[in-house]
Backbone bond lengths (Angstrom), bond angles and torsions (degrees), N, CA, C in turn:
res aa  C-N    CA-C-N  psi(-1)  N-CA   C-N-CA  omega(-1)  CA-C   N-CA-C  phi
1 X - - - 1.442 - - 1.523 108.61 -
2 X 1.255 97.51 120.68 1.871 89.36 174.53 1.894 107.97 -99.49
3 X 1.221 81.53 151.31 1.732 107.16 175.99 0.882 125.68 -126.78
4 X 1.095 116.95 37.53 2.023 120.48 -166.77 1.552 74.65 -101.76
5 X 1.432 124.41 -70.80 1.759 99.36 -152.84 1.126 120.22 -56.11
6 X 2.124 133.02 -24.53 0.833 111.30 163.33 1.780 128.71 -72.08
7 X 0.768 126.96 -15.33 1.644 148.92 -179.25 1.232 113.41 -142.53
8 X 1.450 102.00 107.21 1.620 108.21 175.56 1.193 116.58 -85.89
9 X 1.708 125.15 111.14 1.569 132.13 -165.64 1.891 99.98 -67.28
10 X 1.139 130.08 -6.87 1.706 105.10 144.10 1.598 141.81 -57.05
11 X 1.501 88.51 -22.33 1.529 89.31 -171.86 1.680 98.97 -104.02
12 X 1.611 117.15 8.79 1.456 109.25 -160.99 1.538 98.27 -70.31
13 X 1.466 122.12 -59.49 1.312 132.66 158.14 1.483 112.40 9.88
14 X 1.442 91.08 -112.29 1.803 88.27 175.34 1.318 131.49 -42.65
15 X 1.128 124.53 -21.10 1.665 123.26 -170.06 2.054 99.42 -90.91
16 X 1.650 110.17 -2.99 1.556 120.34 167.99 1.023 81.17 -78.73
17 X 1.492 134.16 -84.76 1.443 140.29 -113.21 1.382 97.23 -103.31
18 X 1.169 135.65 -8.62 1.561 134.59 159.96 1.917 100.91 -69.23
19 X 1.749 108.77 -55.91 1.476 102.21 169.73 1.273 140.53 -83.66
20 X 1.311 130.30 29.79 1.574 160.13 -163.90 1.709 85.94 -127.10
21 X 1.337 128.82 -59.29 1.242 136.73 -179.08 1.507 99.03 -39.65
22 X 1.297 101.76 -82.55 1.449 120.93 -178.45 1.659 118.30 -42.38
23 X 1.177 134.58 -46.13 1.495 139.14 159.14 1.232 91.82 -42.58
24 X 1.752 120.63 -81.74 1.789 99.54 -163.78 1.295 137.96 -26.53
25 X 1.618 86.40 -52.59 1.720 106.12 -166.78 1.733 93.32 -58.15
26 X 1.809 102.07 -51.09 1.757 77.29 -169.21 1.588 125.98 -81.05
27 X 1.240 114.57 -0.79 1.183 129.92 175.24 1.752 112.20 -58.70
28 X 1.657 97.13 -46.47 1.384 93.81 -163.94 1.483 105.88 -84.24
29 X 1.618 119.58 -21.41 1.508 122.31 177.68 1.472 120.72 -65.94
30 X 1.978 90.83 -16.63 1.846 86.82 -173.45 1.199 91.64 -95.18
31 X 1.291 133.54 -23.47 1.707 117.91 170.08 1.344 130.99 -66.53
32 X 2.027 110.74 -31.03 1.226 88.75 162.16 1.454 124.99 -92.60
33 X 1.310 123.11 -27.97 1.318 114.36 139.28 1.857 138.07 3.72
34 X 1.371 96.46 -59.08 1.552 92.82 -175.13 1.810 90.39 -106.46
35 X 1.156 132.48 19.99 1.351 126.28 166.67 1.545 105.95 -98.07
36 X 1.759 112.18 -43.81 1.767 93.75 171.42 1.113 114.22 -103.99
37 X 1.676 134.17 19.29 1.373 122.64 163.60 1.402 109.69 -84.09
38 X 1.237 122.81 -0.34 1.554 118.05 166.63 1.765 103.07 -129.25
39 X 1.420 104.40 84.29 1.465 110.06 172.14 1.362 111.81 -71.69
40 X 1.434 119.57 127.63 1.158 117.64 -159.52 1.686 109.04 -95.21
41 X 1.717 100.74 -23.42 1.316 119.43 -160.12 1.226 109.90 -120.16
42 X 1.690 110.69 42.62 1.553 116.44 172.81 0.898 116.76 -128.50
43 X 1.891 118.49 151.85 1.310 119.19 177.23 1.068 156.26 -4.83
44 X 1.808 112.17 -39.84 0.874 149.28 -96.41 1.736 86.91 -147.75
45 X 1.404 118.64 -32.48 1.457 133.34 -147.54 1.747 83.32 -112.10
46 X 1.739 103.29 159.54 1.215 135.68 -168.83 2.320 96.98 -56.26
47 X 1.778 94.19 -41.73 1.394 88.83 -167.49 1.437 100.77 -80.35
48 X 1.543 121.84 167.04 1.702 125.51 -174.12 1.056 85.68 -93.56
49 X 1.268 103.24 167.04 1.787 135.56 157.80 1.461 115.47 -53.46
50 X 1.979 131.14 -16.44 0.867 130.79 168.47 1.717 111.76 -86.15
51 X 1.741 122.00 -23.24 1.140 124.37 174.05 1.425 109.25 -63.33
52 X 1.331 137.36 -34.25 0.994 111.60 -137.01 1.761 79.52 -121.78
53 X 0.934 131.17 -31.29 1.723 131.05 135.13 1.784 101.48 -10.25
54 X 1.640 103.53 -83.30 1.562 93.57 173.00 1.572 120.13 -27.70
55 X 1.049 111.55 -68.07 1.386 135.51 -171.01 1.528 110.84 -29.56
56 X 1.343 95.18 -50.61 1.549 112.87 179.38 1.599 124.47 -78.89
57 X 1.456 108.22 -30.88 1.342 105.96 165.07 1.139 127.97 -86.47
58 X 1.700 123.34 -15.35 1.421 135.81 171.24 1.757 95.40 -64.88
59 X 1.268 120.18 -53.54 1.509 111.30 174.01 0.863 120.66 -40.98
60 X 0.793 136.48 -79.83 1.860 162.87 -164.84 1.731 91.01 -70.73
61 X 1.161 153.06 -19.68 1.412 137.33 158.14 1.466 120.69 -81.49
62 X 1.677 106.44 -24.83 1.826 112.07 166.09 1.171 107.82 -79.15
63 X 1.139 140.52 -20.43 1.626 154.56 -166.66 1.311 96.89 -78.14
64 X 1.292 122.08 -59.71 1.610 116.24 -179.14 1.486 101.33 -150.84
65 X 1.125 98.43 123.56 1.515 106.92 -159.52 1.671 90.52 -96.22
66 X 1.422 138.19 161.87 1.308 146.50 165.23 1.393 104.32 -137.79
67 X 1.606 100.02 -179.59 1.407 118.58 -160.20 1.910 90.02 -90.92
68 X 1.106 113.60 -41.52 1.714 108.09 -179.49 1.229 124.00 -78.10
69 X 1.482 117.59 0.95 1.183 134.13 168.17 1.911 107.54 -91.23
70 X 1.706 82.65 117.29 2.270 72.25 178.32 1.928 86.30 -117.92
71 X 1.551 73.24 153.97 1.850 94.01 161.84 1.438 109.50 -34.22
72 X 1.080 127.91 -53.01 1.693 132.95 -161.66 1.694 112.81 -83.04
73 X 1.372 90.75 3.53 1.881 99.61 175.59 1.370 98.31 -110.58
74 X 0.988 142.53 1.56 1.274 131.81 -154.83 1.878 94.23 -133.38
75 X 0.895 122.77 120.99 1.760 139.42 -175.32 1.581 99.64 -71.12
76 X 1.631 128.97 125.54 1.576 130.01 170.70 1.540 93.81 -62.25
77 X 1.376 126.09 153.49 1.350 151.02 158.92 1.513 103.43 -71.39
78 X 1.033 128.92 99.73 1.644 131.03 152.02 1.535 114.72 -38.17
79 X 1.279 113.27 177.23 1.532 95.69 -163.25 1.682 103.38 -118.84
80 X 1.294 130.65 20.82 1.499 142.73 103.95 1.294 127.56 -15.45
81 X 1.632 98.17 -75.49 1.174 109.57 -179.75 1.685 125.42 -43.39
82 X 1.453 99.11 -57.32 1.577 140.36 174.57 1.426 98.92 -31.89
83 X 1.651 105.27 -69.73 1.719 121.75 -178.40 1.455 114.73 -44.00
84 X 1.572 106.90 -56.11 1.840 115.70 169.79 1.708 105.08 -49.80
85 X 0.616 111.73 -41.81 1.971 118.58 -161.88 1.797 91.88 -66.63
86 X 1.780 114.33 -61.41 1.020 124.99 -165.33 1.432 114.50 -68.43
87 X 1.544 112.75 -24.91 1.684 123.83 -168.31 2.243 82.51 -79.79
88 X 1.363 120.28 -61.74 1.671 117.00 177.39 1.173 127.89 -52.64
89 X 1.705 110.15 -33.61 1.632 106.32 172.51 2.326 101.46 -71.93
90 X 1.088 120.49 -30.80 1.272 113.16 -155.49 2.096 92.54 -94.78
91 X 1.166 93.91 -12.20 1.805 93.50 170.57 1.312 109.91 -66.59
92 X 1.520 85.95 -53.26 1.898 92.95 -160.26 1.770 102.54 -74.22
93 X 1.232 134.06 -24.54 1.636 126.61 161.60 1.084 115.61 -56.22
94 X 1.710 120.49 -53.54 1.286 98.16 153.22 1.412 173.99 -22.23
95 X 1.572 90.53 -54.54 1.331 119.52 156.03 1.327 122.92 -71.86
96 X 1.183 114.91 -46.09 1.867 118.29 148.91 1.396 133.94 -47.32
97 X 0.904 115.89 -28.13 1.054 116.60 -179.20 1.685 123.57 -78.10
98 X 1.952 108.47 -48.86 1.055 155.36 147.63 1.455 97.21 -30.27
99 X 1.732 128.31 -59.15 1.130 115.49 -172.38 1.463 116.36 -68.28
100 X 1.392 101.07 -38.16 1.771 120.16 -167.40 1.765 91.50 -60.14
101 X 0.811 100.57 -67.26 1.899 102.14 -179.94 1.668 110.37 -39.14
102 X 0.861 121.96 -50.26 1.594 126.87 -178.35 0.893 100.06 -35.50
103 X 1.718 107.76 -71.29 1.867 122.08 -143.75 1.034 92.65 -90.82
104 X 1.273 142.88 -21.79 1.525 132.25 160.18 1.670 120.51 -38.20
105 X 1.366 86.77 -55.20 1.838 113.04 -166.20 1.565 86.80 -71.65
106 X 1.461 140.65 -74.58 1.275 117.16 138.97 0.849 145.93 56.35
107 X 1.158 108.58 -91.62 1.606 120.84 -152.93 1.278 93.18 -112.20
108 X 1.731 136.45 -41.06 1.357 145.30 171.59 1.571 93.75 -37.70
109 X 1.343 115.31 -69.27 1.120 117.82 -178.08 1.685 139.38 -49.51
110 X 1.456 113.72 -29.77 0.971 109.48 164.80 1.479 111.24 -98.26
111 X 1.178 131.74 -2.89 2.106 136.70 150.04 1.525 90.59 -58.41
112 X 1.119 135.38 -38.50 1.661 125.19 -172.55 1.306 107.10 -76.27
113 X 1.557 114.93 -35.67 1.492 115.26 175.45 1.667 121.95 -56.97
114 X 1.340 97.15 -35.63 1.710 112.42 -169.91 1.545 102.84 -96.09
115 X 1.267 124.45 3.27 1.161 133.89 176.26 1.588 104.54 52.39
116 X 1.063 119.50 37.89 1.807 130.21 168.43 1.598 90.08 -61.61
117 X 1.839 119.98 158.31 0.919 152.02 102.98 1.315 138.96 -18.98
118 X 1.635 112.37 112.59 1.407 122.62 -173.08 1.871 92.68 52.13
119 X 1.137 123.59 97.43 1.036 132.73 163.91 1.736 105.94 -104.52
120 X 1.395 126.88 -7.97 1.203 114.30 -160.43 1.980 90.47 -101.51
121 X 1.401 118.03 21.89 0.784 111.19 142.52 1.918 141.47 -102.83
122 X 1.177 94.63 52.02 1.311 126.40 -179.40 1.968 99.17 -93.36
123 X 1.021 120.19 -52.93 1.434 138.63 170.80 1.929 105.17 -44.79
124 X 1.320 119.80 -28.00 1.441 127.44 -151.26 1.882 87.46 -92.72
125 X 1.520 113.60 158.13 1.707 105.54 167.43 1.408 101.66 -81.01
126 X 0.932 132.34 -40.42 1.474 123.52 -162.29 1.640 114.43 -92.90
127 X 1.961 105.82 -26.30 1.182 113.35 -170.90 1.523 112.50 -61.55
128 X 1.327 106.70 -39.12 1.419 132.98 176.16 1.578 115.79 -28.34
129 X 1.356 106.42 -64.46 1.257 134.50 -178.15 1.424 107.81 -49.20
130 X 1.242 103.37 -59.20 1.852 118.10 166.46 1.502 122.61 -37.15
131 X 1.369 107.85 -65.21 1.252 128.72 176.31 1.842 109.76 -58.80
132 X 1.842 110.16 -33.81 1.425 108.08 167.39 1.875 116.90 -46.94
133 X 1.439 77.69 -44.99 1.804 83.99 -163.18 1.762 105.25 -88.36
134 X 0.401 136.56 -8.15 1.852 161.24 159.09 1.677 86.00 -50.15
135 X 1.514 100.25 -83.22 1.388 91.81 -173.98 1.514 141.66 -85.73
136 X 1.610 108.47 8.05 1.631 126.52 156.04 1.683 99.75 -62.47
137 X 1.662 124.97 -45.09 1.267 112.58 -178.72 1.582 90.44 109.38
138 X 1.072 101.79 31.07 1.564 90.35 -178.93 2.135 94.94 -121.83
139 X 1.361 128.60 165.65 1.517 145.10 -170.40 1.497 75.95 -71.97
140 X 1.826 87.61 131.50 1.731 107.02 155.82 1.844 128.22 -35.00
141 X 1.402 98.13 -48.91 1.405 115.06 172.11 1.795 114.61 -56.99
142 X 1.210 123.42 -9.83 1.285 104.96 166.77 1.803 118.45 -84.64
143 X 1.633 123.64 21.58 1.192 123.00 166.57 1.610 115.85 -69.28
144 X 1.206 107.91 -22.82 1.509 122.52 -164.64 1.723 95.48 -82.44
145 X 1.393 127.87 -41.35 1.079 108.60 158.20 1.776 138.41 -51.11
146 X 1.228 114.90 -22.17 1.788 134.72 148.43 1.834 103.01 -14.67
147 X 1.251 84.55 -58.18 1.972 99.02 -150.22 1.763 94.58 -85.87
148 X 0.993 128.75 -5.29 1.480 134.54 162.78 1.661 108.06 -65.63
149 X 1.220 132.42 151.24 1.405 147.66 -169.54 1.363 90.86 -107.72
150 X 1.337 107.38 123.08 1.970 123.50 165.96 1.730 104.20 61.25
151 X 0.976 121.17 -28.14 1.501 104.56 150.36 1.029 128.12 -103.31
152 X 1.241 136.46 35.57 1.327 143.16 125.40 1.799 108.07 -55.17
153 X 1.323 111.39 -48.87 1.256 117.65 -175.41 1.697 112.39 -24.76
154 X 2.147 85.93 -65.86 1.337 87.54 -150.37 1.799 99.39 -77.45
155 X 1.028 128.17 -13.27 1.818 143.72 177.25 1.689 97.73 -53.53
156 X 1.371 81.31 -33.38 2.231 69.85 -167.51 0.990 87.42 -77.84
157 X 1.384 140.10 -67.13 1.359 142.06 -162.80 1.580 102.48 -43.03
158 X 0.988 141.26 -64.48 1.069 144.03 -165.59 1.833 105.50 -51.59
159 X 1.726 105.90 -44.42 1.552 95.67 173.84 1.265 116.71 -93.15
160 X 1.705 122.18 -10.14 1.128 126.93 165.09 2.053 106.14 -29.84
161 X 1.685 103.74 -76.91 1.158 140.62 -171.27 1.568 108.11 -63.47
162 X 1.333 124.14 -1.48 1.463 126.38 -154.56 1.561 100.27 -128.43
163 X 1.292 114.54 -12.22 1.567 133.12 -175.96 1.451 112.60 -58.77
164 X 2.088 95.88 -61.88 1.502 119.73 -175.84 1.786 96.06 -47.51
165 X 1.647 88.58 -63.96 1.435 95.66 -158.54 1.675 128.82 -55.07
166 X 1.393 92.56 1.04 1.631 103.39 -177.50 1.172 95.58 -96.45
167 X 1.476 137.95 -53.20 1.654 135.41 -178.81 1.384 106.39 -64.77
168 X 1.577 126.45 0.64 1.667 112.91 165.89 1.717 91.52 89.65
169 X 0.991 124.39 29.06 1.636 131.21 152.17 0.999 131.18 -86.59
170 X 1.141 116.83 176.06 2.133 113.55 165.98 1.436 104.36 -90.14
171 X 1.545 113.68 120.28 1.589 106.67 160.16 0.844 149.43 -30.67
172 X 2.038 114.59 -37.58 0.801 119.00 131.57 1.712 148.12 5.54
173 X 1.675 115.94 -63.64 1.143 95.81 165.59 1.892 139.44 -64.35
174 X 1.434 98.45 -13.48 1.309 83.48 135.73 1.526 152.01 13.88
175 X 1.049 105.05 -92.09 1.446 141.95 172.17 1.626 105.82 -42.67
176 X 1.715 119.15 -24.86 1.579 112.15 -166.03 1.760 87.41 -90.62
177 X 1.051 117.60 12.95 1.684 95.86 -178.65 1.595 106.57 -97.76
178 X 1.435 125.97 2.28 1.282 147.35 -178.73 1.538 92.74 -90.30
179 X 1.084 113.30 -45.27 1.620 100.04 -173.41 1.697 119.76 -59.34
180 X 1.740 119.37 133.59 1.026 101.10 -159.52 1.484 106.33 -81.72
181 X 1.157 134.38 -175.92 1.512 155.05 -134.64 1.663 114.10 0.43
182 X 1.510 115.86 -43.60 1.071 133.19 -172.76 1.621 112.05 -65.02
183 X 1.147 113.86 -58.82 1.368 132.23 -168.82 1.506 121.20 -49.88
184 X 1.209 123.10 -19.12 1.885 121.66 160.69 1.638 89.31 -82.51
185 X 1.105 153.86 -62.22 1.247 148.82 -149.67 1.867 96.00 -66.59
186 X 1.035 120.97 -52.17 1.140 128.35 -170.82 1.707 105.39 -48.13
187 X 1.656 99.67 -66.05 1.506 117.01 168.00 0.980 127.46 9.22
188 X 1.634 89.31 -102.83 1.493 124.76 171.07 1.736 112.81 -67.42
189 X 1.511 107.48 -17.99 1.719 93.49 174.11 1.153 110.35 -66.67
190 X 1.053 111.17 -60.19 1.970 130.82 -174.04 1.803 106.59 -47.65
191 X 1.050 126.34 -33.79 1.219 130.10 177.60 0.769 136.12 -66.99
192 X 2.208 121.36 -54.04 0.986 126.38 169.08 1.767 107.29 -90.65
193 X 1.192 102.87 -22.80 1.559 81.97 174.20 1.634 129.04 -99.11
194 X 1.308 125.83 24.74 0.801 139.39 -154.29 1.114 107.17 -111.14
């Protein structure tokens, strides 16, 4: 059975990757969405402003424990508490994880655009980075600037902004990775699928 005249498979492409777009975006609004429409750690909520005080210094005292810090200064976590801690640590992996996959998929994708080499190291932590500057158009050897303190800063920026301009964009977009939650998704959406 053919289906090209009703649906022409040129345009199938974008009308995926316009709605793959669209799932993210709403995916990630209904997650944070139902993460601060039930503030767990407000005024407002059954626990006080001194519980969740606890909450915060029991973190931050397992996090790095010191010698002036004793067991008997530090408040046990009830197992409430515990649940809230465990429901935010297993959100935010989530969401990490979810992100790491994106910009992976991503970034593979726009190394496929520029027809770079070994692009499927986009998937790698460090390979990634490589493949960033690969595809700003800038020498492999500027990854080693990464591992420099505060000039790394301005290096990303430079391939941040150097990405667009290699796929024949405005540098400009850029600028959406400043936007908060949305703005890496935006990024890398607009880039490789675009």
């Amino acid at each position: 059975m053919n289906f090209s005249k009703y649906l022409p498979f040129q345009y199938l492409g974008v009308t995926w990757r316009r709605l793959a777009l669209f799932f993210i975006t709403l995916f990630t609004i209904v997650s944070l969405q139902h993460f601060i429409s039930e503030p767990i750690l407000s005024a407002s909520s059954p626990m006080s402003s001194s519980t969740s005080s606890a909450i915060a210094s029991s973190i931050v005292a397992q996090a790095s424990p010191s010698d002036s810090t004793s067991p008997s200064n530090v408040p046990e976590l009830t197992e409430e508490q515990k649940a809230i801690v465990t429901q935010i640590y297993l959100f935010a992996g989530i969401y990490g994880f979810f992100t790491y996959v994106f910009c992976s998929l991503c970034l593979m994708k726009i190394a496929d655009k520029l027809e770079l080499p070994n692009s499927w190291l986009a998937w790698l932590p460090i390979g990634n980075i490589w493949v960033m500057v690969r595809a700003a158009g800038k020498p492999g050897w500027w990854l080693l600037w990464f591992f420099v303190p505060f000039v790394n800063i301005v290096i990303a920026l430079i391939v941040l902004f150097g990405i667009p301009a290699n796929l024949g964009k405005s540098s400009l977009m850029g600028l959406l990775v400043f936007l908060p939650i949305l703005g890496v998704y935006l990024y890398y959406g607009l880039l490789a699928f675009t």
